[in-house]
C-alpha positions in Angstrom: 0.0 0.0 0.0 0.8 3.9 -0.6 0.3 6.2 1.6 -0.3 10.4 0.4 0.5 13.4 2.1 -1.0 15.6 -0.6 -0.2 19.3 0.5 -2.4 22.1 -1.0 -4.0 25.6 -1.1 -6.9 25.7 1.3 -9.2 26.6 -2.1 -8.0 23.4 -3.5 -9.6 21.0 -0.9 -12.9 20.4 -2.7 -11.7 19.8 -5.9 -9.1 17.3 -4.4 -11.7 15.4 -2.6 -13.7 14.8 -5.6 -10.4 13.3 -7.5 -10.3 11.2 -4.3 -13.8 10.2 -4.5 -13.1 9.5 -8.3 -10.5 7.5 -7.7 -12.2 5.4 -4.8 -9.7 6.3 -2.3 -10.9 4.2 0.8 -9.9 7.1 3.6 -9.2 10.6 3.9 -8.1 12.4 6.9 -7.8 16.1 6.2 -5.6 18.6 8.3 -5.2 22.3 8.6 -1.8 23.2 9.0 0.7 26.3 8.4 3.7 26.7 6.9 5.8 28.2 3.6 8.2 26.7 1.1 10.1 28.6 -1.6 7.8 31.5 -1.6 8.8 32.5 1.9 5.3 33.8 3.0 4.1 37.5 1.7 3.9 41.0 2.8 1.1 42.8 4.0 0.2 46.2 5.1 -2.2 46.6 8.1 -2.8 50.4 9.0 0.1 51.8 7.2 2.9 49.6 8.8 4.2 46.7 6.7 5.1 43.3 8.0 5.3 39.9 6.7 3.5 37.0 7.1 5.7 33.7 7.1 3.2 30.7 8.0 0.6 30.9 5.3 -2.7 28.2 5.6 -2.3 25.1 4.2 -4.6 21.9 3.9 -2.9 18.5 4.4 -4.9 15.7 3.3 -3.6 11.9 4.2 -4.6 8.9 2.6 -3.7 5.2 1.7 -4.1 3.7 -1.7 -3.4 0.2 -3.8 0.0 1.0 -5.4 -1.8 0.4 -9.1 -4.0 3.0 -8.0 -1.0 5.6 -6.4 0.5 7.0 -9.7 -2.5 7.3 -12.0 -4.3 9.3 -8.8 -1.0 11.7 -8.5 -0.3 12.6 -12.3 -4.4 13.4 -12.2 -3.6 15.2 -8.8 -0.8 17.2 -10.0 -3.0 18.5 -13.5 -5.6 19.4 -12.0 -4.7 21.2 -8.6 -1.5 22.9 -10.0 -1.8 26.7 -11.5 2.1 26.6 -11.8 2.0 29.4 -9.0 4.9 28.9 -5.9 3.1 27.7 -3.4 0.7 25.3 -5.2 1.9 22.4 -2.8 3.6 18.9 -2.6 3.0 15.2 -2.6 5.1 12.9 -0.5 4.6 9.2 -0.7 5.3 6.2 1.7 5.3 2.6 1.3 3.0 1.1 4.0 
């Protein structure tokens, strides 16, 4: 078995659960979390002072899947959630 950590814009969640529920993906167990990668958070300007905003929300969304199943589910994952924008997420996957 495969297990995904598929990490993702909050906006993102429903149209990852339907390629979940698609695929027949047995489980889901979906996390709010915060964090940045390569973008580094943003800047924001509250009141006329500037300051920056490092942890930004994410969505972490677990599951386990049949290996057959674990490839064709990311390479749909990955055209359909991506907008080729930094921050549009990551997919790690374990052998379970």
């Amino acid at each position: 078995m495969k297990k995904l950590e598929i990490i993702i814009q909050p906006e993102k969640l429903e149209d990852l659960k339907a390629i979940l529920d698609a695929s027949n993906a047995n489980g889901v167990m979906i996390s709010n979390i915060m964090g940045y990668g390569n973008q580094k958070g943003h800047r924001k300007i509250y009141r006329g002072a500037e300051y920056s905003v490092n942890l930004l929300p994410k969505v972490k969304v677990e599951t386990v899947v049949d290996p057959s199943v674990a490839e064709p589910l990311i390479q749909k994952i990955v055209e359909e959630i991506q907008t080729g924008a930094y921050g549009d997420g990551k997919i790690f996957v374990y052998e379970v």
